[in-house]
C-alpha positions as CSV (number, residue, x, y, z in Angstrom):
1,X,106.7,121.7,144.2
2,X,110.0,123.8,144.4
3,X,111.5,123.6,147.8
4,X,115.0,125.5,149.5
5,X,116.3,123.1,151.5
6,X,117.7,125.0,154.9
7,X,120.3,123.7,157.2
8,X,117.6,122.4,159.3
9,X,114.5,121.6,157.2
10,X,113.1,122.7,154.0
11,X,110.5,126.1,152.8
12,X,108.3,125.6,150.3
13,X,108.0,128.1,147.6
14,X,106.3,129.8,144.3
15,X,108.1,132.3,142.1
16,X,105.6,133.7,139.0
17,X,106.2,136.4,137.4
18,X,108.6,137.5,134.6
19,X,112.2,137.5,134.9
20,X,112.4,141.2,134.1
21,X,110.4,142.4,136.6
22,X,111.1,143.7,140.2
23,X,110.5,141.3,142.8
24,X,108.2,141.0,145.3
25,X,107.9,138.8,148.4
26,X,104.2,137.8,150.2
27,X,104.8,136.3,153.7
28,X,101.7,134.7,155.5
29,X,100.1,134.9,158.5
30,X,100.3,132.2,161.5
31,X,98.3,129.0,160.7
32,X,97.9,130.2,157.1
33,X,100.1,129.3,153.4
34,X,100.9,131.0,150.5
35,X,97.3,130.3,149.2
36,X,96.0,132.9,151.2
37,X,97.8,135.5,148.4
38,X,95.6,133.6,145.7
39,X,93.0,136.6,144.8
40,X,96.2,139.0,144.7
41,X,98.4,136.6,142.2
42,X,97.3,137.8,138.8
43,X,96.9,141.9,139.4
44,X,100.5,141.8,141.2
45,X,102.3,138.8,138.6
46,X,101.0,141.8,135.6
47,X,103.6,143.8,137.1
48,X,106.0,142.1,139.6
49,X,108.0,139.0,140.1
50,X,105.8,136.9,142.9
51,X,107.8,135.1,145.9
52,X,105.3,133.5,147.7
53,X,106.4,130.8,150.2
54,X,104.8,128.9,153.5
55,X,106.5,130.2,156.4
56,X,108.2,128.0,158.4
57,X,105.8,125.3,160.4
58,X,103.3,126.3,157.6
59,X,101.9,124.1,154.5
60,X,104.5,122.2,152.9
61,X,107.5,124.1,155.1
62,X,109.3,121.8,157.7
63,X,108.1,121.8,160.7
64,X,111.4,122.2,163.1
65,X,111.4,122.2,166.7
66,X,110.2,125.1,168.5
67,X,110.4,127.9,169.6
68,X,110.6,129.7,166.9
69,X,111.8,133.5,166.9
70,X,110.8,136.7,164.5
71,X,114.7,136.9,163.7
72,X,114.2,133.1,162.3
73,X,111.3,133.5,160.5
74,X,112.8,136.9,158.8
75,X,116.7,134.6,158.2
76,X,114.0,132.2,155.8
77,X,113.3,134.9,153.9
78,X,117.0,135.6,153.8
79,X,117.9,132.2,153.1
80,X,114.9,132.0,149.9
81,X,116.3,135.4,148.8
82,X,119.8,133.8,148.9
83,X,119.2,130.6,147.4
84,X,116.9,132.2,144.5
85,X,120.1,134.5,144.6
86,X,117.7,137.8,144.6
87,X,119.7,140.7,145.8
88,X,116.5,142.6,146.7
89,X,113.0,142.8,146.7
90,X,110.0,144.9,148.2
91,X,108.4,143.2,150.9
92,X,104.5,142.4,152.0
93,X,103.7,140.7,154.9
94,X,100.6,140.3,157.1
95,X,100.1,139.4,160.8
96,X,103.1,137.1,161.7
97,X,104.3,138.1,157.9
98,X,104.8,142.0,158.9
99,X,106.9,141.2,162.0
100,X,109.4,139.4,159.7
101,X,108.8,142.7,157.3
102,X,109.6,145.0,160.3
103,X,112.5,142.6,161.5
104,X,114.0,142.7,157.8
105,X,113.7,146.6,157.6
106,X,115.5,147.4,160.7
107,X,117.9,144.5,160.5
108,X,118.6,143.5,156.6
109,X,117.5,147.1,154.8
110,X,120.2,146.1,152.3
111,X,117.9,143.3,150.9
112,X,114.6,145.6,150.9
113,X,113.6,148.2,148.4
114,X,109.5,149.3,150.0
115,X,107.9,147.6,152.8
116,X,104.1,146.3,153.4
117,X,102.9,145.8,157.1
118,X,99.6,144.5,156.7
119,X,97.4,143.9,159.9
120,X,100.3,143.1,162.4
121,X,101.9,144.9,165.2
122,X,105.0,145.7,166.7
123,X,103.8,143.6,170.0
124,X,100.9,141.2,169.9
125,X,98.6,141.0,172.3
126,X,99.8,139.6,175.9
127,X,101.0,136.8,176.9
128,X,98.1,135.0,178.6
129,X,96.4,135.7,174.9
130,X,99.1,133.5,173.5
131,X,99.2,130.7,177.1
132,X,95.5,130.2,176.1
133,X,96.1,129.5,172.7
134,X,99.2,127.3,172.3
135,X,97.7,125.0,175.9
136,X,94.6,124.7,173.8
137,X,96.2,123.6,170.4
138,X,98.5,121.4,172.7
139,X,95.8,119.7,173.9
140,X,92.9,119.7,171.4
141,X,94.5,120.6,168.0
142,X,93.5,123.4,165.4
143,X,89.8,122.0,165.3
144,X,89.4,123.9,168.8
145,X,90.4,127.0,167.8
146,X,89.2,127.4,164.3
147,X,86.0,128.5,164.5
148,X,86.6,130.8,167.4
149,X,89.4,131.9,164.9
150,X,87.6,132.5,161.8
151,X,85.2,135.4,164.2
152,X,88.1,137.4,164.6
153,X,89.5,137.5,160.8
154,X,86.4,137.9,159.3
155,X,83.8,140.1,159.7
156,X,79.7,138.5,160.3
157,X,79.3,140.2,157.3
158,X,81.8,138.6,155.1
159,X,81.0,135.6,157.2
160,X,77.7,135.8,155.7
161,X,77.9,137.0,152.2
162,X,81.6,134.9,151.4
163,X,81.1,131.8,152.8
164,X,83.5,129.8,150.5
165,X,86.5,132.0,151.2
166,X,86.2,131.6,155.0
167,X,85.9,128.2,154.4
168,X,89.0,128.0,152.6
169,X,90.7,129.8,155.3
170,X,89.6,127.3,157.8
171,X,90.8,124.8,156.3
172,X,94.6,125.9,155.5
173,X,94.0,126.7,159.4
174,X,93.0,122.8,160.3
175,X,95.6,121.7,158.0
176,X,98.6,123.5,159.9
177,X,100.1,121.2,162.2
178,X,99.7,122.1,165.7
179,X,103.8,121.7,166.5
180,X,103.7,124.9,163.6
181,X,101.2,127.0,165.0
182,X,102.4,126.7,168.3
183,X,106.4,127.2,167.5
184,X,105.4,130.2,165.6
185,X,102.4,131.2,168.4
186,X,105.6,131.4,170.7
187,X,107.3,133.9,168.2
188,X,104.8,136.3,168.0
189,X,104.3,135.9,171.5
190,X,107.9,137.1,172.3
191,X,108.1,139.3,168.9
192,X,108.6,143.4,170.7
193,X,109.8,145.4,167.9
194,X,108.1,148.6,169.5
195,X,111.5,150.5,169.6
196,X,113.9,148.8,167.1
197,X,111.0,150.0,164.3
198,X,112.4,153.5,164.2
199,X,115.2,152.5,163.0
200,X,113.4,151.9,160.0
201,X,114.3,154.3,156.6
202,X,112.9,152.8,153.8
203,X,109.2,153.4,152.5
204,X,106.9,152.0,154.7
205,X,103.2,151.2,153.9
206,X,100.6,150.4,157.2
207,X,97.3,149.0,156.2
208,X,94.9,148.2,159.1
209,X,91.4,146.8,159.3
210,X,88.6,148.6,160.9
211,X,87.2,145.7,162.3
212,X,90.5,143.9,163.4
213,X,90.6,142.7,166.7
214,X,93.8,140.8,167.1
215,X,95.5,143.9,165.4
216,X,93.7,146.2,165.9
217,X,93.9,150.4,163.9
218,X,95.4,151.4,167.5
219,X,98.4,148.7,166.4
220,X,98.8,150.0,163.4
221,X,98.9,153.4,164.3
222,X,101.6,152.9,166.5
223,X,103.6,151.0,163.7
224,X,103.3,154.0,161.3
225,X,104.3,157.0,163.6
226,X,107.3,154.5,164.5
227,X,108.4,154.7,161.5
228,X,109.2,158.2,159.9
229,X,107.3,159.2,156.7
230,X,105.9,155.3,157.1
231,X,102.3,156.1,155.4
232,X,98.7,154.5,157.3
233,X,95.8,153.3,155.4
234,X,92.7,151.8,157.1
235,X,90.5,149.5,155.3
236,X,86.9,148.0,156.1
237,X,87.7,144.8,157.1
238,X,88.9,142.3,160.0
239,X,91.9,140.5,160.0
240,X,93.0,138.9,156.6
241,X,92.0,142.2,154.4
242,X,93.6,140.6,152.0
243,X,90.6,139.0,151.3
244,X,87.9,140.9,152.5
245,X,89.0,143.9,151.1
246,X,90.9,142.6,148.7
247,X,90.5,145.2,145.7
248,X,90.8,148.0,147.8
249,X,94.1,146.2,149.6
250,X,95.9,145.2,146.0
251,X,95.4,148.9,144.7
252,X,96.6,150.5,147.8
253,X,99.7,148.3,147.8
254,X,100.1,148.4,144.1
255,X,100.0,152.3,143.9
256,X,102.5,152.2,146.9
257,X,105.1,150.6,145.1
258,X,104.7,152.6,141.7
259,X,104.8,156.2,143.6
């Protein structure tokens, strides 16, 4: 497996995709890996240059010591665009991934060309949300929260009729080690981009799930009129729409970054 190694640890990484073409980079979302971009690899490889890697504490990235911070998380991608020695690329991230995507926009625009916030949020939630979360992982591992986990990113009805690709989910969620989850649970906890955002210039793409209760259209919403001319597209899905609305999401995305 290809690996950067970092001052401090290592990222794991996959880069398909001709040579030739423009490159893009997928970032993942907390207590997930890069095989969550699976259904999205052979549509987007046709016409870009796929970076997909495991955000820190995730798959086969190091796990470092916590806390983590959204300016860390967004320096990997830095440091994998560095090392790879890409000079820019557009950008999709979802959840935890679009906060590094809103952190590079504002803070790195030099290194972006069009940006992706899929299902994320300038500010997540509160903070007893995110006490809850990490004290229970602390205590009883991933087991404890997966199931509760998998209600909120997938709706019953994909629940129902997709069983294999929420099982798939829940177990790149089981497999993330708790030290991860909860360095980068403390990050997203802490992540407030609610006014650096507006700073944002370059083309901007919101996508938000109907059904999405950890971020929910409200969320979204707020990203998009933070960011001028930043466009806002709703899909019929919970969290990871990705997956559950995945032909509609790849189109949307792809005809974003051909317009």
């Amino acid at each position: 497996m290809p690996f950067l190694e970092l001052k401090d640890g290592r990222l794991h990484y996959e880069l398909e995709g001709s040579s030739q073409a423009p490159v893009l980079v997928f970032s993942n979302s907390l207590a997930c890996a890069l095989g969550m971009w699976e259904p999205q690899m052979k549509p987007f490889t046709q016409r870009f240059r796929v970076l997909r890697y495991d955000q820190r504490g995730h798959g086969e990235s190091a796990v470092t010591p916590g806390p983590y911070t959204t300016a860390q998380l967004a320096g990997d991608v830095l440091a994998l665009l560095d090392g790879l020695k890409i000079e820019r690329a557009h950008f999709c991230g979802l959840s935890m991934g679009g906060a590094a995507g809103m952190w590079l926009a504002t803070n790195a625009p030099e290194r972006i060309n069009k940006v992706v916030l899929s299902n994320t949020a300038a500010k997540f939630g509160t903070p007893e949300i995110w006490a809850t979360r990490i004290a229970t992982v602390r205590k009883d591992g991933m087991a404890a929260v997966a199931d509760s986990t998998m209600e909120r990113w997938f709706t019953p009805g994909f629940r129902t009729s997709s069983p294999k690709v929420v099982d798939k989910i829940k177990q790149m969620l089981l497999a993330t080690a708790p030290a991860g989850f909860i360095a980068c649970s403390e990050a997203v906890r802490d992540n407030d981009q609610q006014q650096s955002i507006t700073r944002i210039k370059k083309p901007t793409l919101v996508i938000a799930g109907t059904h999405d209760a950890g971020t929910p259209p409200a969320a979204g919403q707020f990203v998009a009129k933070q960011i001028p001319g930043a466009k806002y597209v709703e899909l019929n899905a919970a969290h990871l729409s990705n997956l559950e609305a995945s032909a509609e999401w790849t189109k949307t995305i792809l005809d974003f970054l051909a317009g």
